[in-house]
C-alpha positions in Angstrom: 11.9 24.9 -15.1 12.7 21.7 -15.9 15.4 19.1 -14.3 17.7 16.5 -15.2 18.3 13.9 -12.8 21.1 11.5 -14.3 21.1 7.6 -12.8 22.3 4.4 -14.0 20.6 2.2 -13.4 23.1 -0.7 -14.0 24.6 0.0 -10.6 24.2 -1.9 -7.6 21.5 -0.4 -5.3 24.1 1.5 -3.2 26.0 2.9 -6.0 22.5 4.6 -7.3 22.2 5.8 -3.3 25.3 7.5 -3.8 24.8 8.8 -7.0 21.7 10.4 -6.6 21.9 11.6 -3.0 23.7 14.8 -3.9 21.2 15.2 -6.9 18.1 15.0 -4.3 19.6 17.6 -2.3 19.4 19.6 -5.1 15.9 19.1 -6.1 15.0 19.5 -2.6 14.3 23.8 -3.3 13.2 25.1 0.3 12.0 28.1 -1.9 9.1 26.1 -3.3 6.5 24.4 -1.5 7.3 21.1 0.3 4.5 19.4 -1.4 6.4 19.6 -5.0 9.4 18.6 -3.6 7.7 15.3 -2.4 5.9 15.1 -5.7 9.7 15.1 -7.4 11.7 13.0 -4.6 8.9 10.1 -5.3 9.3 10.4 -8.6 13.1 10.3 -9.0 13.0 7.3 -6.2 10.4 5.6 -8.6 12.4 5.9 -11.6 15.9 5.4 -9.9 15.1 1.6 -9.1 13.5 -1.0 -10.6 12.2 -3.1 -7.7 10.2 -0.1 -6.4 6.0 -0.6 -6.9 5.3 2.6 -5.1 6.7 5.0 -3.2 4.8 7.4 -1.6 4.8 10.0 1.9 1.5 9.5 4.3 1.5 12.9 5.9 0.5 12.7 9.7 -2.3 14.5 11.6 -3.8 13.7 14.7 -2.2 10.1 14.9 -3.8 9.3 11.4 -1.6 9.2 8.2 -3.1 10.6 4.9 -1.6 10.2 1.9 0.5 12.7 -0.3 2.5 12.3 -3.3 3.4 9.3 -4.3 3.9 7.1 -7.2 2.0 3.9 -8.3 -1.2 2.6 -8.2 -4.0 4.1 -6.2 -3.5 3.7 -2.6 -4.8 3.8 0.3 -5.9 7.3 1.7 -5.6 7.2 5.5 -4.2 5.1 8.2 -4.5 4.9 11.8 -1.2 5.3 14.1 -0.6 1.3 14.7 -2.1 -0.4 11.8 -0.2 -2.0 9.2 3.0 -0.9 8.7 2.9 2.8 8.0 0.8 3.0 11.2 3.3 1.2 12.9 6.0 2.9 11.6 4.8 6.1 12.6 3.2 4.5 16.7 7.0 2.9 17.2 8.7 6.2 15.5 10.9 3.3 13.7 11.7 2.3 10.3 10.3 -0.9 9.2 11.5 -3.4 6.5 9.0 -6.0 5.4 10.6 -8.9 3.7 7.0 -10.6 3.4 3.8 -8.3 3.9 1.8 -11.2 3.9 3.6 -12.4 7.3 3.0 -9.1 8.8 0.2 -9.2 11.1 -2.4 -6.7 10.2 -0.7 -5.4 6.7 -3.3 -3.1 5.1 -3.0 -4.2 1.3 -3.5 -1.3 -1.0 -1.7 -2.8 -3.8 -2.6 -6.9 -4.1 0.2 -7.3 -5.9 3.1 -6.0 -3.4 5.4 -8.5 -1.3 7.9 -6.4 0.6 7.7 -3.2 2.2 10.4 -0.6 3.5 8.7 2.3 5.7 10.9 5.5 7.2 9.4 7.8 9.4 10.5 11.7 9.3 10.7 12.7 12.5 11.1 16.1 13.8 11.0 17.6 17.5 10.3 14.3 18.2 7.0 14.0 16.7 6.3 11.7 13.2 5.2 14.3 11.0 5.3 11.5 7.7 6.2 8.4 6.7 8.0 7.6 3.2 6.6 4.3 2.3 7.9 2.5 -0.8 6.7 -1.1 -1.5 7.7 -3.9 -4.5 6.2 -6.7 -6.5 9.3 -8.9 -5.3 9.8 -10.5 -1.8 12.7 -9.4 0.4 12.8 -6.3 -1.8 14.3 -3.7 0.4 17.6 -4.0 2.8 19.8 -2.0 5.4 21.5 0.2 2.6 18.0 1.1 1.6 17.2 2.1 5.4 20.3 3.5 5.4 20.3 5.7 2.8 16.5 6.5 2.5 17.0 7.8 6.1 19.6 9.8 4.8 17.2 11.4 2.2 14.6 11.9 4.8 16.8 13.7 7.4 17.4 15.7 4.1 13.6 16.3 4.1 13.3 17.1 8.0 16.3 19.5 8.0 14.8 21.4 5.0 11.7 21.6 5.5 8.7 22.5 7.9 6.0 19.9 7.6 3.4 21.9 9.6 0.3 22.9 8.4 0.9 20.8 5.3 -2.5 18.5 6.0 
C-alpha cells in the first residue's frame, strides 16, 4: 500500500510540526511491525526539512544503543549508555540539543560533516528503550520547537507501540 504524506516545505519549521503531526499519527499503524513504522517516520522526518543530515532511532539493550532505521549516511552501529550524545541522552533520560558537536565533549562523529545535533529519548516505564537522533550539516540547527514537537512524535511512538524484544 502506498502513502501520501503532503508537506510544504516553504513553512516555517513549526508550521511543518503542525502539519505533519496528525499525518505521523497516521502512518504510525500499530497493526504492522514497529520496525516499519520507524523506517517511514525517519523518512517523512528526512524529507519534511531541509536542515536534517540524518535522522535515525538507536534501539537500546543492555545500556548499549544499536542502530535501527534511519536515514543518511552510514552511521555508527552501537553506543555505550554515556558516550556522545545518544549515550548521554539515553544515561541522563533527557533530550539533548547540540548547537556545536564539536564543543560537545566526547561527541562520537559518525558523519564528519555534521554540526548540530538534536537527541530525544523514548522512554517508557521509566526505562530508555530508544533514542531518535537527527543531526545537520548547519550549526545551531535544531531548537525548542523541534524538542518540542519531536517529543510530541515520540510520546506518539511510546503510546503506540511496545519496543520490547525489538533488538
Amino acid at each position: 500500500m502506498s502513502e501520501q504524506i503532503n508537506i510544504n516545505k516553504n513553512l516555517s519549521d513549526e508550521e511543518i510540526y503542525k502539519q505533519i503531526l496528525p499525518q505521523v499519527d497516521s502512518l504510525l499503524k500499530e497493526s504492522e511491525p514497529l520496525i516499519s513504522s520507524l523506517s517511514n517516520l525517519t523518512s517523512l522526518l528526512k524529507d519534511a526539512f531541509t536542515k536534517i543530515s540524518w535522522v535515525g532511532f538507536y534501539l537500546s539493550k543492555n545500556n548499549k544503543l544499536y542502530l535501527g532505521p534511519f536515514q543518511g549516511k552510514i552511521a555508527c552501529t552501537v553506543i555505550d549508555f554515556g558516550k556522545g550524545v545518544c549515550g548521554t541522552s539515553a544515561l541522563n533520560k533527557k533530550t539533548i540539543i547540540v548547537k556545536n558537536v564539536h564543543e560537545f565533549p566526547g561527541h562520537i562523529a559518525c558523519d564528519s560533516g555534521s554540526y548540530s545535533e538534536i537527541v530525544i529519548p523514548l522512554i517508557k516505564d521509566d526505562n530508555v528503550v530508544a533514542v531518535l537522533d537527527l543531526d545537520s550539516y548547519n550549526f545551531s540547527a535544531f531548537n525548542e520547537t523541534d524538542k518540542y514537537y519531536l517529543e510530541k512524535i515520540s510520546d506518539i511512538l511510546i503510546n503506540k507501540f511496545s519496543f520490547e524484544n525489538l533488538i
